[in-house]
Backbone bond lengths (Angstrom), bond angles and torsions (degrees), N, CA, C in turn:
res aa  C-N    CA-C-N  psi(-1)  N-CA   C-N-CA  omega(-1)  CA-C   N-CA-C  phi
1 X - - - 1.455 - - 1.521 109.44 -
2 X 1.306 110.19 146.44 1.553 124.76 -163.38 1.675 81.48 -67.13
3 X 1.554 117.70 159.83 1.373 119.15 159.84 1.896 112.70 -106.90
4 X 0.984 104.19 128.85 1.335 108.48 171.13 1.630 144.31 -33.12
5 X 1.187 130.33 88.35 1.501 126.84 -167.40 1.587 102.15 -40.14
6 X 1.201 125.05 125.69 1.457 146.09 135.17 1.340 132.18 -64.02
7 X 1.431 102.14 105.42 1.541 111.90 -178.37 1.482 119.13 -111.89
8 X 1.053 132.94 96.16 2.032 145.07 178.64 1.402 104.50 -91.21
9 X 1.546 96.41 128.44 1.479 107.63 177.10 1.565 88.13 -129.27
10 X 1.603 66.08 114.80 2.126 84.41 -169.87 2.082 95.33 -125.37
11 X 1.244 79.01 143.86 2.046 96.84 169.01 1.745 83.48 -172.72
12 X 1.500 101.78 141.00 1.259 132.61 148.62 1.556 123.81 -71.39
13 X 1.432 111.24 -7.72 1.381 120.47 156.13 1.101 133.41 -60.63
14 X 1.696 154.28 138.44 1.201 112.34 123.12 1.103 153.76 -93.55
15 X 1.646 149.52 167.78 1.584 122.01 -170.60 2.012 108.65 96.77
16 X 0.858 107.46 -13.64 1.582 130.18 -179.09 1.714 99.73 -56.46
17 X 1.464 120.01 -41.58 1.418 115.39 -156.63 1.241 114.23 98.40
18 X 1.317 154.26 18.65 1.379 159.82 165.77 1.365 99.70 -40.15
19 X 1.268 125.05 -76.02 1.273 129.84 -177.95 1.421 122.55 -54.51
20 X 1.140 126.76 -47.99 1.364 137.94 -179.28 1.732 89.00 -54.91
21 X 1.055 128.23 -44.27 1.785 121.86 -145.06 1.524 76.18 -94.63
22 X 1.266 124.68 -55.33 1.913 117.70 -158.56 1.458 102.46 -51.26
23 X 1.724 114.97 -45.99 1.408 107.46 175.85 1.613 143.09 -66.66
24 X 1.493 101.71 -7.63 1.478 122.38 -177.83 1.677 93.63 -96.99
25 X 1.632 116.00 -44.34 1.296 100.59 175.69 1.400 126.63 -64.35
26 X 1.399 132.05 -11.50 1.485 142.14 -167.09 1.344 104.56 -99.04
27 X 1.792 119.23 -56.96 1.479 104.03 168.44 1.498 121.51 -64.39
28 X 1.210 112.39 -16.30 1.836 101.98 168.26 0.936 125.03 -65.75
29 X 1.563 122.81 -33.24 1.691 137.36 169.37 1.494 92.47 -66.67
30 X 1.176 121.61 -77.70 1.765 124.32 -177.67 1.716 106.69 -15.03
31 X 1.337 103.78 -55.45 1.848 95.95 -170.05 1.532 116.59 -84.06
32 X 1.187 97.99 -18.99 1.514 99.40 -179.82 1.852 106.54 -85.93
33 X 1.246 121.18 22.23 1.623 115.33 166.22 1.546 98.03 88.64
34 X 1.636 136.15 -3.34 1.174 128.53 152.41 1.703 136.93 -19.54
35 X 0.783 134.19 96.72 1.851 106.82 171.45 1.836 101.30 -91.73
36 X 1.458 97.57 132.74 1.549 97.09 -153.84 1.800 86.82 -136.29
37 X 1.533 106.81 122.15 1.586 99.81 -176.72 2.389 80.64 -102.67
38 X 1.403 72.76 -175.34 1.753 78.99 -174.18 1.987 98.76 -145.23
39 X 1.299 107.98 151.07 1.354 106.22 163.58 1.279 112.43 -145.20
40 X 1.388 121.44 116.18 1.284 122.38 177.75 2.059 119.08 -76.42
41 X 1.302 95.07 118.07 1.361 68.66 176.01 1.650 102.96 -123.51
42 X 1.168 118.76 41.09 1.548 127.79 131.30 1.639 142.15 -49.20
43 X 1.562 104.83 45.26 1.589 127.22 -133.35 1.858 89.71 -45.56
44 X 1.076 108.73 -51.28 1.730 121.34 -169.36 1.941 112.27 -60.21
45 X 1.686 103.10 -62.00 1.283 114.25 -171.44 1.644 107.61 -61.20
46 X 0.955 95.76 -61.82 1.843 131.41 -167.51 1.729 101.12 45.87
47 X 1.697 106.31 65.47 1.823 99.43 -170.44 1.904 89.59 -72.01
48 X 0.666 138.90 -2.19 1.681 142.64 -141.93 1.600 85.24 -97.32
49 X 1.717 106.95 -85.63 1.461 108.21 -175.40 1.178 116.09 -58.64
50 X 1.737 136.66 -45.00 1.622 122.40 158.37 1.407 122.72 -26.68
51 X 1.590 98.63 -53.92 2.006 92.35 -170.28 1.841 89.62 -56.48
52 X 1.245 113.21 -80.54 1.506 97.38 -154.98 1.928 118.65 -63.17
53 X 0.771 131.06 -0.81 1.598 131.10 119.82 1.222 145.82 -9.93
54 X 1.947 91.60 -66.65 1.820 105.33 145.86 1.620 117.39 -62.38
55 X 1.121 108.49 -41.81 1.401 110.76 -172.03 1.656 100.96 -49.33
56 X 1.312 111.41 -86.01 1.696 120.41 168.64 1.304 107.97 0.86
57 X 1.951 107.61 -66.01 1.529 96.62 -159.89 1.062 99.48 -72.36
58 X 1.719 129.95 -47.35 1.458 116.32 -154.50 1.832 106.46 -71.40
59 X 0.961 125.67 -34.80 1.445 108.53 -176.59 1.805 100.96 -58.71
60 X 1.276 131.92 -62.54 1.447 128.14 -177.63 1.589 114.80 -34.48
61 X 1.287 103.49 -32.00 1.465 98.73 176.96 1.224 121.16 -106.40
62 X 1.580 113.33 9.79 1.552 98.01 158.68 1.573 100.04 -143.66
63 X 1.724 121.78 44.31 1.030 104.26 169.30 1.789 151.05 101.84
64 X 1.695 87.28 -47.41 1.032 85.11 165.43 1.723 126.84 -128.81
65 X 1.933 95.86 133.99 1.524 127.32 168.69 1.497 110.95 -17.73
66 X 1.951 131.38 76.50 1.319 98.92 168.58 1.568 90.45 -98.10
67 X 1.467 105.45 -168.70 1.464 129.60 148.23 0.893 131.41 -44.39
68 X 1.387 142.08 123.74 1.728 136.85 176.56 1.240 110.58 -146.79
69 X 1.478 96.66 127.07 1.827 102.68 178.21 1.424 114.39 -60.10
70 X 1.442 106.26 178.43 1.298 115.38 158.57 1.149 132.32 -84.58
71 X 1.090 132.91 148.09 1.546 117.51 169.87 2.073 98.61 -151.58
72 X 1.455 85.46 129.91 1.400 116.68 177.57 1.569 109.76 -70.07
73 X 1.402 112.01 125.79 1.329 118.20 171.97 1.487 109.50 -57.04
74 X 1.675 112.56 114.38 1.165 114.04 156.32 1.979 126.71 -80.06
75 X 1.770 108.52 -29.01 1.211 135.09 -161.61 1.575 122.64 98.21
76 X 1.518 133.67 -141.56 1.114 111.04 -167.63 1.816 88.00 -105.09
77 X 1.573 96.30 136.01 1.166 117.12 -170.75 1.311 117.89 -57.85
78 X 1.963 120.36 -46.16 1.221 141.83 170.23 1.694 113.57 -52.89
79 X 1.439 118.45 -41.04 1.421 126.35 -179.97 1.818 102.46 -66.88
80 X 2.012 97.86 -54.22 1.458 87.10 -168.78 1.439 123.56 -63.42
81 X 1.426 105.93 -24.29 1.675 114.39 165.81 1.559 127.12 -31.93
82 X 1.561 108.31 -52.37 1.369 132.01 174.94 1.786 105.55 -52.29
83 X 1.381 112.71 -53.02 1.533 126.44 -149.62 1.199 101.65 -72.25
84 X 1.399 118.51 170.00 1.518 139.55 -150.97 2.174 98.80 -82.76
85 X 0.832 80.09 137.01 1.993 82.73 177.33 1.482 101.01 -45.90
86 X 0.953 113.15 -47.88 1.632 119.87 -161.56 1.789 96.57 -50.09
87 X 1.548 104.74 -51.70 1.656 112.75 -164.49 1.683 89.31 -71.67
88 X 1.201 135.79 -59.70 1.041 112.50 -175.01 1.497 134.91 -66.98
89 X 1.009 115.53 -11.14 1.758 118.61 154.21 1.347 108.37 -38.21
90 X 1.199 93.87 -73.84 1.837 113.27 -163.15 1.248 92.12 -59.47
91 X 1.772 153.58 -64.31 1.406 110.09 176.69 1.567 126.27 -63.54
92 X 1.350 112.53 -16.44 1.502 112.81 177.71 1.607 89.03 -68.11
93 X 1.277 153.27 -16.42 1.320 131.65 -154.13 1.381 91.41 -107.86
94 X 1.312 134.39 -38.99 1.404 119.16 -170.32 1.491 113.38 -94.80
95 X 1.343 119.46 -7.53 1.328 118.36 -172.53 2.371 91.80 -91.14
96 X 1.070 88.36 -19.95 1.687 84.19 169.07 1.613 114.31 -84.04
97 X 1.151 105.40 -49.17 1.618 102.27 175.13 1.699 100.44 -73.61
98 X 1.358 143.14 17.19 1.178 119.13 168.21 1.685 87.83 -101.67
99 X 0.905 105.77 -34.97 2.210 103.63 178.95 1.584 121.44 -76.79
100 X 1.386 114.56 0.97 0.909 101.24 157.90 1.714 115.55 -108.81
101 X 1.386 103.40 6.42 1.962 111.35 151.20 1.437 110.81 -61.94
102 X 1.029 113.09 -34.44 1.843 120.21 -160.77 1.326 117.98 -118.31
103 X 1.097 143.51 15.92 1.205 144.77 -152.79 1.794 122.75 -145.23
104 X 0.759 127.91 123.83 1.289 128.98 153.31 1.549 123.21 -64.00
105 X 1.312 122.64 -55.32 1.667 151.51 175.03 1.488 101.70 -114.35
106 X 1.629 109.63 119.38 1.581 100.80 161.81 1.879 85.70 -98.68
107 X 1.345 108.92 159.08 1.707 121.53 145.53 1.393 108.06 -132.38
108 X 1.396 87.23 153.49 1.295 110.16 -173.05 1.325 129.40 -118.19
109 X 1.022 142.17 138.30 2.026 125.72 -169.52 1.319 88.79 -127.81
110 X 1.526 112.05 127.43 1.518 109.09 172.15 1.801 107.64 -118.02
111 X 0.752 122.75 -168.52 1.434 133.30 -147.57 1.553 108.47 -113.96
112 X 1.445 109.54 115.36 1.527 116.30 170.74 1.753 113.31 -46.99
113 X 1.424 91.05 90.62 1.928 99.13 -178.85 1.833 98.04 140.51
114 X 1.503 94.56 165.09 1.345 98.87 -159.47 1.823 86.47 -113.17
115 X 1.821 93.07 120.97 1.430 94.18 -178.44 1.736 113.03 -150.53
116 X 1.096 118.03 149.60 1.760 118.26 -159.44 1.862 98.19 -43.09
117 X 1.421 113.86 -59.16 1.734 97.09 174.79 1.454 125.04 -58.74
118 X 1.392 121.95 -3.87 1.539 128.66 172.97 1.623 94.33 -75.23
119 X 1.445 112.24 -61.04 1.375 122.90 -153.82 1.583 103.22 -61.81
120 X 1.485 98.76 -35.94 1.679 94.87 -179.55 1.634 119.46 -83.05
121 X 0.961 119.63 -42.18 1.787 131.48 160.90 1.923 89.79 -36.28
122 X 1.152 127.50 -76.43 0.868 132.21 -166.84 1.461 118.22 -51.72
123 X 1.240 148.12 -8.73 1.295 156.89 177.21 1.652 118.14 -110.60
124 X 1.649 96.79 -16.81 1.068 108.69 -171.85 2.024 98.59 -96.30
125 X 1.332 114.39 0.77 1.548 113.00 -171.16 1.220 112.27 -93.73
126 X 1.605 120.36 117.24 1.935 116.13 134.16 1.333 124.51 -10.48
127 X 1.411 98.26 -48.47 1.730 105.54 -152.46 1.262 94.30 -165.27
128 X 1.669 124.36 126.02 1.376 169.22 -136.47 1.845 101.96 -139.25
129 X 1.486 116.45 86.29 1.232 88.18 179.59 1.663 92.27 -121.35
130 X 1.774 117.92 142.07 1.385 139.88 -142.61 1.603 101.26 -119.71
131 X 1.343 134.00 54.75 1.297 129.48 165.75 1.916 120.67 -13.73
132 X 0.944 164.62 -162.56 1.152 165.15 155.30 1.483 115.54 178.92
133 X 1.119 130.35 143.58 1.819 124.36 173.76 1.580 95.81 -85.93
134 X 1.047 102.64 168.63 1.563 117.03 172.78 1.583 98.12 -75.17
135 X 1.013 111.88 83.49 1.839 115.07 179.21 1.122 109.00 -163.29
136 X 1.388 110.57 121.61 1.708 116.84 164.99 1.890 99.08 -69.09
137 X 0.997 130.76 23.92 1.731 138.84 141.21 1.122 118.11 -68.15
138 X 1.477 122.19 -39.78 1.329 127.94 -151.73 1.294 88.59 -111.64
139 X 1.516 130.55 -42.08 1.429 132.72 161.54 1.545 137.51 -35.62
140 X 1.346 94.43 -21.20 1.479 113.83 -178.50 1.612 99.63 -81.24
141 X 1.292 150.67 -35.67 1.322 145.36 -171.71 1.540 104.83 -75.21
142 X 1.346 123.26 -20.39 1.468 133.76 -178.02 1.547 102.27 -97.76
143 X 1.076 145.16 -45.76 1.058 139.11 -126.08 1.914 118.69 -175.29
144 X 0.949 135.86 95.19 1.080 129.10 166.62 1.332 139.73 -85.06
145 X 1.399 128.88 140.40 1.588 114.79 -141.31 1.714 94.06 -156.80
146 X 1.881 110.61 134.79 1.525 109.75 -177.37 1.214 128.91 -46.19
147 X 1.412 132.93 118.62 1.527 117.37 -174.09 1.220 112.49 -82.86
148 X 1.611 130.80 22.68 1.697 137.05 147.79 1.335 100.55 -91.26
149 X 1.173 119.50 -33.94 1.853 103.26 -160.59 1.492 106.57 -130.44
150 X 1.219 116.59 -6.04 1.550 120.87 -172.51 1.278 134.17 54.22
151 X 1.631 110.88 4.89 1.410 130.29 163.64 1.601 101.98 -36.20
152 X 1.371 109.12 153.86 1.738 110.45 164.43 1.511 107.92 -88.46
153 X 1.048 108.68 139.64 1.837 133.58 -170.66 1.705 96.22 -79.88
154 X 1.299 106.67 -82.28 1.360 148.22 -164.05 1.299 138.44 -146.30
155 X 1.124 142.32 165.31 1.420 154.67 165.06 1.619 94.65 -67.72
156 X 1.542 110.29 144.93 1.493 109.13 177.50 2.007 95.49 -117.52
157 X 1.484 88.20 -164.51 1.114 103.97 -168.20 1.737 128.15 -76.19
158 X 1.161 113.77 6.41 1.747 131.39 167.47 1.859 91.64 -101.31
159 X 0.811 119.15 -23.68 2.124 116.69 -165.43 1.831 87.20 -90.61
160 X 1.140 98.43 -54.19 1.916 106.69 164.90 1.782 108.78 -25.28
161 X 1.132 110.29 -58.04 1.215 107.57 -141.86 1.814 105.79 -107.37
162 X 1.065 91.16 -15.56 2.027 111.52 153.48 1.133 101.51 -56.61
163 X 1.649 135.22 -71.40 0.890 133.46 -145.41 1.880 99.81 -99.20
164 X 0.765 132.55 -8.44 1.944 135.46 136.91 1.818 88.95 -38.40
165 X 1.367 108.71 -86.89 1.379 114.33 -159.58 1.417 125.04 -26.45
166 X 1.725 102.81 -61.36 1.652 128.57 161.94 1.655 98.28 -33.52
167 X 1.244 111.63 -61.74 1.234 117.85 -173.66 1.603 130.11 -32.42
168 X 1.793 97.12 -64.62 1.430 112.24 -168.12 1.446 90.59 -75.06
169 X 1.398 131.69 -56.22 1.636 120.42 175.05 1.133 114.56 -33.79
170 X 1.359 133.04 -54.41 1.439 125.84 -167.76 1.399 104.23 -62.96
171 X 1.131 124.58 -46.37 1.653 128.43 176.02 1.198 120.39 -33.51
172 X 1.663 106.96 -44.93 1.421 123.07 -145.57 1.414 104.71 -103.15
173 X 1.011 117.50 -50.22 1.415 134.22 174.87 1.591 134.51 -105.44
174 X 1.590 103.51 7.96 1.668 111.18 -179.16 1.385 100.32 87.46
175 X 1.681 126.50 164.68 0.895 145.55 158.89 1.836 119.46 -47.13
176 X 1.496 109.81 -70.12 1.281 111.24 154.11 1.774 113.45 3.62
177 X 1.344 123.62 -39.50 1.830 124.24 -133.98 1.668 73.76 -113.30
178 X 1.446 129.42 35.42 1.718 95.17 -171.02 1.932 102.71 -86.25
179 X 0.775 94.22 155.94 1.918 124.64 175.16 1.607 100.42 -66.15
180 X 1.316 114.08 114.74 1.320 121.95 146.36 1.403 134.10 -84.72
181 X 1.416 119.59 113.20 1.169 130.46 -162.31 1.292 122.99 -96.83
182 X 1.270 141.76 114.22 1.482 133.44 -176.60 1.459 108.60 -132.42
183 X 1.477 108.26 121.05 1.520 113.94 160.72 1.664 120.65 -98.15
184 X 1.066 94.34 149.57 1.640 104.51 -143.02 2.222 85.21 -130.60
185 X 1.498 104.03 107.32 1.574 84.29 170.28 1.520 113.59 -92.42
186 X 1.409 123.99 152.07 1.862 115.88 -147.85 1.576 94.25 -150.14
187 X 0.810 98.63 144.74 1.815 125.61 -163.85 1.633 125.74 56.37
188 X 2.012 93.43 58.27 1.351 93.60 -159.20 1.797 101.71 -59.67
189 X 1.395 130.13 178.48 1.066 119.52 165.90 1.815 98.24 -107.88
190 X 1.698 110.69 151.36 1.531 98.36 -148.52 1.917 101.34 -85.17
191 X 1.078 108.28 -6.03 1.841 92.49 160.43 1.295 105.58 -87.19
192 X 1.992 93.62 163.56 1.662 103.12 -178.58 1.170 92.66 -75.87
193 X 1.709 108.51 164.82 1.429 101.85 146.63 1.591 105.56 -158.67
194 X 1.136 122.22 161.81 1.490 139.40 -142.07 1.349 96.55 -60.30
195 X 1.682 129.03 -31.27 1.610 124.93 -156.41 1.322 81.49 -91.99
196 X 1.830 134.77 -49.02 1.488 100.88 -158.47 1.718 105.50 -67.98
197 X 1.174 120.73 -3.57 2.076 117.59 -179.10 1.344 94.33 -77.04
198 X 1.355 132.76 -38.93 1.549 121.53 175.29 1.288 114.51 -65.30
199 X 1.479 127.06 -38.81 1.445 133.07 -166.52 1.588 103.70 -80.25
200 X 0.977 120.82 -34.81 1.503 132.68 163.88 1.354 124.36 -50.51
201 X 1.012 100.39 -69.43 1.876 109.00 150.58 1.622 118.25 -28.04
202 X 1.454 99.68 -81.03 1.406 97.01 166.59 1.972 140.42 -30.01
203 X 1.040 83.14 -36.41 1.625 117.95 -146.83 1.652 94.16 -78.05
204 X 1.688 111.01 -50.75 1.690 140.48 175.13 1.769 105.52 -56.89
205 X 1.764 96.29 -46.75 1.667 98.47 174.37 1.668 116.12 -57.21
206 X 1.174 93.31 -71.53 1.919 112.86 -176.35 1.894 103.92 -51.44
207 X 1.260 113.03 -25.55 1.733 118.65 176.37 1.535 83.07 -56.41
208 X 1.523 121.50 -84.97 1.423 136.78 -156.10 1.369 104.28 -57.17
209 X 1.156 153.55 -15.24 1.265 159.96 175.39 1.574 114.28 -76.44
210 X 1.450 110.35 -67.20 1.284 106.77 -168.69 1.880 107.89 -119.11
211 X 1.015 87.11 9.10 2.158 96.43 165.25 1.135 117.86 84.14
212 X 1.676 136.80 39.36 1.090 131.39 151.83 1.367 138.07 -85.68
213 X 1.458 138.53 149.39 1.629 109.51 155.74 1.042 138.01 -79.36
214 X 1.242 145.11 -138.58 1.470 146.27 169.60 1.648 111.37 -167.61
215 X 1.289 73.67 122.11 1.659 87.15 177.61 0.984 122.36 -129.58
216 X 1.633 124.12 173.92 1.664 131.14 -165.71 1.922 94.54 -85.17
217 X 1.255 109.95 122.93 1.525 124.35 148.17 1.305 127.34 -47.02
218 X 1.178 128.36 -144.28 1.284 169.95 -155.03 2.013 118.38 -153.65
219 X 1.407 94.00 109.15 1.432 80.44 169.93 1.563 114.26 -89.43
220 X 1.784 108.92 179.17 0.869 126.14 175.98 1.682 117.83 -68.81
221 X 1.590 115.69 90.79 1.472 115.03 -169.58 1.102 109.78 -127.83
222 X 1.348 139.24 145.65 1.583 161.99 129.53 1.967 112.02 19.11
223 X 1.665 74.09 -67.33 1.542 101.40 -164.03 1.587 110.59 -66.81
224 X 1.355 106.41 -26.45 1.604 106.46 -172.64 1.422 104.09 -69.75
225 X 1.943 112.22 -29.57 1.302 114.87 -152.60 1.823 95.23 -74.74
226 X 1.687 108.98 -52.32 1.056 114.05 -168.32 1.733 120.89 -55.86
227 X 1.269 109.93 -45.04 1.430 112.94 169.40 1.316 140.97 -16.50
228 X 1.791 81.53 -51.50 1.719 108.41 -167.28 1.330 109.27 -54.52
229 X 1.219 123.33 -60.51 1.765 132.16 169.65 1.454 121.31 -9.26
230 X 1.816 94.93 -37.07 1.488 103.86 -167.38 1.708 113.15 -115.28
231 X 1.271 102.59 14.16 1.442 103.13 -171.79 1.597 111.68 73.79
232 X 1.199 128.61 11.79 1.079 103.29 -152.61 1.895 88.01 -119.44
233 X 1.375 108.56 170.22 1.469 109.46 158.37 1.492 108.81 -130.48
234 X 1.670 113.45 -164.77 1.364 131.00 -161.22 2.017 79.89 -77.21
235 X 0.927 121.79 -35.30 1.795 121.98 -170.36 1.607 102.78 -52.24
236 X 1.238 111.58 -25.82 1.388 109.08 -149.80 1.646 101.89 -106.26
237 X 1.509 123.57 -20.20 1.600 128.37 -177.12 1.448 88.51 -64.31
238 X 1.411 101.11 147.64 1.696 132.91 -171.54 1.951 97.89 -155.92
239 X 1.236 106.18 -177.70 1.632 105.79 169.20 1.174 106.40 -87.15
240 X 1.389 118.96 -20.18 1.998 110.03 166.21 1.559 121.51 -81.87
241 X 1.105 123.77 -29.19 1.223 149.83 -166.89 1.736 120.75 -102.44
242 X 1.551 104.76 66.05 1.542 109.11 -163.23 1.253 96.46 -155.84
243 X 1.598 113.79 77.59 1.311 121.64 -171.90 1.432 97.74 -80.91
244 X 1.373 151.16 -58.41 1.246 143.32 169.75 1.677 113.95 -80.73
245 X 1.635 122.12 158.80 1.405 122.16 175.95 1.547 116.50 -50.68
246 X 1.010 109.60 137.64 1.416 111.53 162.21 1.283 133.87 -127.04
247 X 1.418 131.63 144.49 1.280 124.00 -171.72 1.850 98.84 -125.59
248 X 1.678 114.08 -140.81 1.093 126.47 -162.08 1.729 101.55 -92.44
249 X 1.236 89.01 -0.17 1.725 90.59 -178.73 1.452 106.50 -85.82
250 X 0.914 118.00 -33.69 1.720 114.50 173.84 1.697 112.69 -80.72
251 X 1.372 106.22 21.05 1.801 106.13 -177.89 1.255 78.20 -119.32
252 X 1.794 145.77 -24.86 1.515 122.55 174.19 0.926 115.79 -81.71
253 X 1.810 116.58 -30.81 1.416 140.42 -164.06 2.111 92.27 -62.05
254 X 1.327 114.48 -73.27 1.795 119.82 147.97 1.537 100.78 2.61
255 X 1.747 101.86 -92.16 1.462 102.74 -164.65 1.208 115.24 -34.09
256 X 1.508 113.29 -48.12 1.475 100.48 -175.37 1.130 147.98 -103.55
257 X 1.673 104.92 51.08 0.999 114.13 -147.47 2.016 76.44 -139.39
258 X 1.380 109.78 -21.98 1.563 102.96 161.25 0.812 100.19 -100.80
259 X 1.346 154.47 -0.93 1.626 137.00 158.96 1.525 103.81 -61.63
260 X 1.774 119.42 -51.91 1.130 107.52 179.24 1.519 128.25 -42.47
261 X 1.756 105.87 -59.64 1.523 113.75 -165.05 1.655 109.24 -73.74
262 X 1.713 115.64 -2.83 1.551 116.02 166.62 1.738 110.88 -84.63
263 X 1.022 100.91 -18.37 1.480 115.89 -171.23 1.765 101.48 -78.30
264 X 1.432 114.67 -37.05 1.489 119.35 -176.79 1.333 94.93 -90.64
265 X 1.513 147.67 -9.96 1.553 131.69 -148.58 1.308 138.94 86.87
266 X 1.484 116.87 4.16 0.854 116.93 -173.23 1.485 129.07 -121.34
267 X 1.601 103.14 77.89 1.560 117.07 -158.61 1.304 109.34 -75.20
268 X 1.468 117.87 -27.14 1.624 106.54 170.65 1.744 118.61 -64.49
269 X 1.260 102.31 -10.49 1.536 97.00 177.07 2.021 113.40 -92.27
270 X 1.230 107.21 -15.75 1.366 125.69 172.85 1.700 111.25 -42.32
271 X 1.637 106.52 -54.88 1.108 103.14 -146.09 2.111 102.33 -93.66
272 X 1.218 108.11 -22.16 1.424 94.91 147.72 1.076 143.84 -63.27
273 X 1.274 104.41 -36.28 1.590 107.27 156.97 1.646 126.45 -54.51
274 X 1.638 111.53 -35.54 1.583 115.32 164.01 1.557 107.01 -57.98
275 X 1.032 119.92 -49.10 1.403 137.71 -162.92 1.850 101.56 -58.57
276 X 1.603 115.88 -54.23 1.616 105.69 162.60 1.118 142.95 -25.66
277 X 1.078 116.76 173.50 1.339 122.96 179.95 1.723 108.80 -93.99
C-alpha cells in the first residue's frame, strides 16, 4: 500500500497563521478527490479541529454535502495537554498510524512552541511548510541577522530544529526520506513596503544556507477571517454556498490559494480549484 504524503505546518511562533494555511491546505486536497485525515496537535487551541467542527455542523444544517477529513481520536485535548510526554506520544502514535489506514495526505498543525509532539510530527514530515508574518520578529526563529547592518549572522533556533528533523529521518529511513521544506511569508499586507524588500532579501539568503524554499502565502484578507465561523473556506464558495457577501476579492483570495498548493506540488489539486466557482 502506497504510504501517505505527510504535511507539518510547523513555526515555533505563535500568531504566524499555521492554522489559517493547514485549513486552506486540507479543503484543497478535500475537493480535489483527496482523502485527507488531520491531527491537531495544538492540544489547548485546537483552531484546526474547531474549524472543521464548524464545518460538520454548518453543512448538516443547511444541507449541503462538503468534504471532511478525518481526524483520529486523540481524547480530550485540554486533559492530554496536562499529561506526561510519554502518554502523549502513545496517543500521538496511534492516532498517526490510524491516518495512515485512511488517508491519502495526513496534515498536521503543531503548536506555537517547541514541544516533544512538535518534535515528533516534525521528523515524521515529507514536507515542512513554515508560515511567517512579514516581520523580521518572526524572522528571528529562522535566521539571525546584525542589528547595525542586518547582514545574516546565522540560522536560529526554529532552522535548528528542521535540521534535527532532516536529521533523525535520514537516520531512520535513509537519505532517499529527505523533508521538503517551504517557507511561505502569510498575511502579507497588500502594499509594498521597504521592510518586507529587506526581509526578502534575507529570507533568499537563509533559503540557500540551510535548504528551504519559499513560497507565496496567504494575504491579509476579510474573507479568510469571515469563513472560519463556518468551517468553510474560499475552496468551498459556489452560487449555493455564499454564506457571507462576496465580491472580486475572493476570485484573488482563489488565486491564491492555487499559488499555494502549486507552490507545495500539488497540481492535481490546482485544477479543481480552476474548475470552481
Amino acid at each position: 500500500m502506497t504510504q501517505p504524503q505527510v504535511i507539518v505546518i510547523g513555526n515555533e511562533k505563535g500568531g504566524a497563521g499555521k492554522s489559517t494555511l493547514a485549513i486552506h491546505i486540507v479543503t484543497g486536497l478535500l475537493h480535489a478527490g483527496k482523502r485527507v485525515a488531520i491531527i491537531d496537535l495544538d492540544l489547548r487551541q485546537r483552531s484546526m479541529a474547531k474549524f472543521f467542527a464548524n464545518r460538520l455542523a454548518w453543512t448538516a444544517a443547511n444541507g449541503f454535502p462538503l468534504p471532511q477529513p478525518v481526524e483520529p481520536d486523540m481524547g480530550d485535548g485540554t486533559k492530554l495537554a496536562k499529561a506526561d510526554p510519554a502518554e502523549q506520544m502513545e496517543r500521538f502514535d496511534a492516532a498517526f498510524a490510524e491516518a495512515r489506514t485512511v488517508a491519502d495526505v495526513i496534515v498536521i498543525d503543531t503548536p506555537g512552541g517547541d514541544t516533544t509532539l512538535s518534535r515528533a510530527a516534525h521528523a515524521r514530515a515529507d514536507q515542512i511548510v513554515t508560515p511567517m508574518n512579514d516581520s523580521f520578529v518572526d524572522f528571528d526563529l529562522l535566521g539571525q541577522v546584525d542589528p547595525v547592518t542586518l547582514d545574516l549572522l546565522k540560522p536560529s533556533i526554529y532552522s535548528e530544529s528542521v535540521w534535527e528533523a532532516r536529521k533523525h529521518r535520514a537516520i531512520n529511513e535513509g537519505r532517499h526520506a529527505a523533508i521538503d521544506w517551504i517557507v511561505m511569508t502569510n498575511r502579507l499586507a497588500v502594499a509594498e513596503a521597504r521592510n518586507r524588500r529587506r526581509l526578502d532579501e534575507k529570507l533568499s539568503k537563509l533559503a540557500k544556507r540551510v535548504g528551504f524554499r519559499v513560497g507565496p502565502g496567504l494575504r491579509d484578507r476579510v474573507i479568510y477571517r469571515e469563513l472560519f465561523p463556518f468551517g468553510l473556506t474560499v475552496a468551498d464558495l459556489s452560487n449555493e454556498i455564499r454564506p457571507v457577501a462576496v465580491s472580486l476579492a475572493h476570485v484573488a483570495a482563489r488565486q491564491e490559494l492555487r499559488n499555494l498548493m502549486q507552490a507545495l506540488g500539488l497540481d492535481d489539486v490546482v485544477a479543481p480549484l480552476n474548475a470552481a466557482a
